[in-house]
N, C-alpha and C positions, 0 to 999 in steps of 0.2 A: 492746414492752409499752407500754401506754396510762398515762400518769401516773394518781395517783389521787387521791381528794379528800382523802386525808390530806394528800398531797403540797401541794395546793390550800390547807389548811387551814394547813401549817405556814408555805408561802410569805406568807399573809396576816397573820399573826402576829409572823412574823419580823422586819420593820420597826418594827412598835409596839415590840416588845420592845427595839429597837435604837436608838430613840429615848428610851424610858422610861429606859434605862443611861445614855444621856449626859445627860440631864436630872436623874436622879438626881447623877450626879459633879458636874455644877455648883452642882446642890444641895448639894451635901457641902461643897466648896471656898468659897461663899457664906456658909454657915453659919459656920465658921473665922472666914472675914474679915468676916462684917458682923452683923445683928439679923435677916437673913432666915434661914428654918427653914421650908422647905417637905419636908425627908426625911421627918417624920414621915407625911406625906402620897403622897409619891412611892415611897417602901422598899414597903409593901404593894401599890401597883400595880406596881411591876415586877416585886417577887417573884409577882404572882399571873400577869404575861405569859409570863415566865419559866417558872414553872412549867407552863404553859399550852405554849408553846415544847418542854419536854420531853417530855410528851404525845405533842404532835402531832409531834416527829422519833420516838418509837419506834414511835409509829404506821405511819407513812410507810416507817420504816427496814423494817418487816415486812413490811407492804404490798407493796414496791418490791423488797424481798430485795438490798438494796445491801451491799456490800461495806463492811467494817471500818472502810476509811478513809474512805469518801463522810461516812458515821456518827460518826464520830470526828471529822470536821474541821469537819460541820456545828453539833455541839455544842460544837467548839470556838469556834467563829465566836460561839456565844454567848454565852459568858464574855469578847470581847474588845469593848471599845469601838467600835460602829459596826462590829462584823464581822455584826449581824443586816441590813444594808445590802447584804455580800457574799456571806449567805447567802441573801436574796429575789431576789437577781440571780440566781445561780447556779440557784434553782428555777425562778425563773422561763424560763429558757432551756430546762431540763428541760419542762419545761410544754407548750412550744414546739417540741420536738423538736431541738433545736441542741444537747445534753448529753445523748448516751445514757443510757438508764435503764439500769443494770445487768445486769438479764435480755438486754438488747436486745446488750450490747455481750458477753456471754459466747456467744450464740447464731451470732454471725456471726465466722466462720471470721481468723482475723486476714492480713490481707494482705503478701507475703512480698516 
């Protein structure tokens, strides 16, 4: 099965949004310790990449018809710092054909 543009779309996002989280935390920990305040600034951009993020995995997830865990672990990946890093890898290899698409890996008979 041919990856698809949801796939495309969540891969592209998935870095921003994996960047925006850690800039946010430093934002946070900054604020604590100094006169810098840029959350107010960064919380709406990530919550809207984020958001944007969810989208395009339930997109992609239907699209692809992957499995529970492919789903699970990519939305995990987005609640963790720098895991939207190890989730544009990981699609991105899908992309490429080096990480079976779902369909692709239930279709072909498993080698004994």
């Amino acid at each position: 099965m041919k990856t698809s543009s949801a796939v495309h779309r969540l891969r592209l996002v998935s870095g921003p949004e994996g960047l925006s989280f850690i800039l946010l935390l430093v934002c946070a920990v900054l604020k604590r310790k100094t006169e810098f305040n840029a959350v107010p600034v960064l919380g709406p951009i990530h919550g809207t990449l984020f958001l944007i993020y969810v989208v395009f995995l339930i997109l992609a997830w239907q699209q692809q018809k992957w499995d529970a865990k492919r789903g699970i672990l990519l939305f995990a990946l987005s609640v963790l710092p720098a895991g939207g890093f190890f989730a544009e890898r990981m699609l991105a290899k899908e992309e490429r054909g080096e990480y079976p698409a779902a369909a692709d890996a239930e279709s072909e008979p498993a080698a004994v």
